[in-house]
C-alpha positions as CSV (number, residue, x, y, z in Angstrom):
1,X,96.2,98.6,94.1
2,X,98.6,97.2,96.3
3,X,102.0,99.7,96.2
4,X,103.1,100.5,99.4
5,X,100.9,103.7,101.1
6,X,98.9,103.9,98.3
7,X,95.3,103.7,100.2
8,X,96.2,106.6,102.6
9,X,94.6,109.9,102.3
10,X,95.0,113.7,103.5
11,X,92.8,116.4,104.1
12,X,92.4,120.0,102.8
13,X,89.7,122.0,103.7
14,X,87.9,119.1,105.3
15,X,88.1,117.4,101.8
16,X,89.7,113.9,101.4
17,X,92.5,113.8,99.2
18,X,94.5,110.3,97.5
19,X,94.4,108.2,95.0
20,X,91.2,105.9,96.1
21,X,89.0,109.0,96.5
22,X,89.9,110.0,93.1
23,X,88.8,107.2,91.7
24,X,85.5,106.6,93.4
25,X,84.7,110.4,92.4
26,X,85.8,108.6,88.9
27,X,83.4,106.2,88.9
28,X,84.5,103.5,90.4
29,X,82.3,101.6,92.8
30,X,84.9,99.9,95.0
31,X,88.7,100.2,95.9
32,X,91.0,97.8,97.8
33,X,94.1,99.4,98.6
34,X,96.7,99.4,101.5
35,X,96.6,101.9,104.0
36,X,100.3,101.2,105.0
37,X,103.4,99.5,104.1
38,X,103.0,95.9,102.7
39,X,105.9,93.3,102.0
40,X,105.8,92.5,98.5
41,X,106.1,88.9,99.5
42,X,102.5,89.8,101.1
43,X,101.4,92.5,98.5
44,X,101.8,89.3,95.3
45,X,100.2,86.9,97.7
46,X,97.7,89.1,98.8
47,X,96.8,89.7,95.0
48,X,96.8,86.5,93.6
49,X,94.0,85.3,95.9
50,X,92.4,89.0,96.1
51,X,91.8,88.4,92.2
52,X,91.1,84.7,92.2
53,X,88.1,85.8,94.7
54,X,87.1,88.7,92.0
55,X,86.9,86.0,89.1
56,X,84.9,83.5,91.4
57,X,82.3,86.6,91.5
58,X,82.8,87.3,94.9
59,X,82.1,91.2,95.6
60,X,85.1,93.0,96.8
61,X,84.7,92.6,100.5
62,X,84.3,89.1,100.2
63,X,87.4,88.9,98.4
64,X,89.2,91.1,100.7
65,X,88.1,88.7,103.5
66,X,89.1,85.8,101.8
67,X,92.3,87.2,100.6
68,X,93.8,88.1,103.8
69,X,92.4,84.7,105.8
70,X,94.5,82.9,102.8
71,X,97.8,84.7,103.8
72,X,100.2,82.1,105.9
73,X,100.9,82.7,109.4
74,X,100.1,86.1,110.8
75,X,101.3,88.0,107.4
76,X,100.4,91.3,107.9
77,X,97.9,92.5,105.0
78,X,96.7,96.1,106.0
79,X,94.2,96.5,102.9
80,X,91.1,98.3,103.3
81,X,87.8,98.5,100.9
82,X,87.0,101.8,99.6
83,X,83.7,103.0,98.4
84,X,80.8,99.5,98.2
85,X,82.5,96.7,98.6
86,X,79.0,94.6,98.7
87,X,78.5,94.5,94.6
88,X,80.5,92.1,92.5
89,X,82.6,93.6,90.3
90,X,81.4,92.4,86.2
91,X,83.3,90.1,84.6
92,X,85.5,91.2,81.6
């Protein structure tokens, strides 16, 4: 996910609430999303090597990592892994 914000969560009644916990309750094993504003300069970037790593069967930490050390300069990239980053995600 890379709109802007979209990896930041609230709580009610000491329950997390946003769009990445809704989708690990889903199912899904891992989510990389930012936790605040992203360029979308950055945010394209960020995603083109994010899903190059995915393809090359890296699990999505690994990509994570990869993908931000790709970025030029000091590009901020606040992403974060949700949920287990450690198993690689199947191919389609």
């Amino acid at each position: 996910l890379s709109a802007c914000d979209v990896g930041t969560a609230a709580t009610r009644a000491d329950d997390p609430l946003g769009l990445p916990v809704a989708l690990l309750h889903a199912g899904v094993r891992a989510v990389i999303a930012p936790v605040s504003r992203v360029a979308d300069d950055v945010a394209r970037r960020f995603s083109r090597a994010l899903h190059a790593g995915l393809l090359a069967g890296r699990p999505p930490d690994a990509a994570l990592a990869g993908a931000v050390t790709s970025l030029p300069g000091r590009s901020p990239a606040p992403f974060c892994c949700f949920g287990d980053g450690s198993v690689p995600v199947d191919a389609p």
